[in-house]
Each structure stands twice: as C-alpha cells, then as structure tokens.
Residue, then its C-alpha position, 0 to 999 in steps of 0.5 A: x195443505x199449506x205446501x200445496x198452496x204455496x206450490x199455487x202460489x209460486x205457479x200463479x206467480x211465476x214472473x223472474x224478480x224485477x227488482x236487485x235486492x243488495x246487501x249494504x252495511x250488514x242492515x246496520x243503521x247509524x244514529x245521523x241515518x234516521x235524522x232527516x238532512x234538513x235545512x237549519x239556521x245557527x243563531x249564535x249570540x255575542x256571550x257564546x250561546x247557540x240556539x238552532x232552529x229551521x228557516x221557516x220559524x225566523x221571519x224577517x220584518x224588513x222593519x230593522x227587526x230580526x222576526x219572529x223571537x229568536x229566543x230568551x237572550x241573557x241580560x246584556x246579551x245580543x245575536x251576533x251571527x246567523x248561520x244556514x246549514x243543514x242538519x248533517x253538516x258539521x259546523x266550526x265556528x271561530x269568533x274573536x272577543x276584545x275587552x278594551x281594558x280601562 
C-alpha cells in the first residue's frame, strides 16, 4: 500500500526539481552563525568598563544630556567614548590614561 501511493505521488508529481540543493560546510554551524549581525553601540567608560547596547535604547536629549540611562557607573566614574559597530565586528580599543603626579 504504502509503495503504490508513493508511486502516485511521484506520478502526480512528476515536475524536475526547480531548486539547486548544495552541500556547504558539511550542515556544521559555528556559535557567531545563529547570532544575528545587529547594529550595537560600545559605551566605554573612563575606568575601563564597556557596556554594549543596541542604538534604539540610547536617545539623545539635545538638552547637554546622553538619553536614556546608559547604566550604573562607579562613584567618580564617567563614559568617555561611544563606539557603533555591529555584533560581528571585532573591536580593538586603544586608550591613553595620564595620572598627573603631585
């Protein structure tokens, strides 16, 4: 029963394949595959903490403010730079710290 409707259906059915199936990567998916490449900002603050965020949570005020909360700083601790990149990209940061000595 079940090799005679299989028959039918292949007769009814009989069009070529219209798409290319392609063996890419032996079906093997990397960790980075499944994250989406979304567009983020970096918010580095001037004792070295990095808090990532997406651009649609970080408004600006155009009232000398930053937005919306960029997060908890640390006492005595500011953002100093703000970085949009996407989630894929690797970032490399280089930053120069001067104690002035009295």
């Amino acid at each position: 029963l079940i090799e005679q409707e299989a028959i039918e259906l292949k007769n009814r059915f009989s069009t070529p394949r219209l798409s290319m199936l392609e063996d890419a990567d032996s079906g093997q998916l990397d960790d980075i595959d499944i994250i989406p490449n979304d567009e983020m900002l970096l918010a580095i603050s001037e004792k070295g903490y990095v808090k990532r965020m997406k651009p649609n949570t970080f408004n600006l005020q155009n009232r000398g403010t930053i937005g919306k909360s960029v997060g908890k700083l640390r006492v005595n601790d500011a953002m100093s730079d703000f970085i949009v990149c996407r989630a894929h990209d690797h970032v490399l940061y280089f930053s120069l710290v001067f104690t002035l000595i009295k």
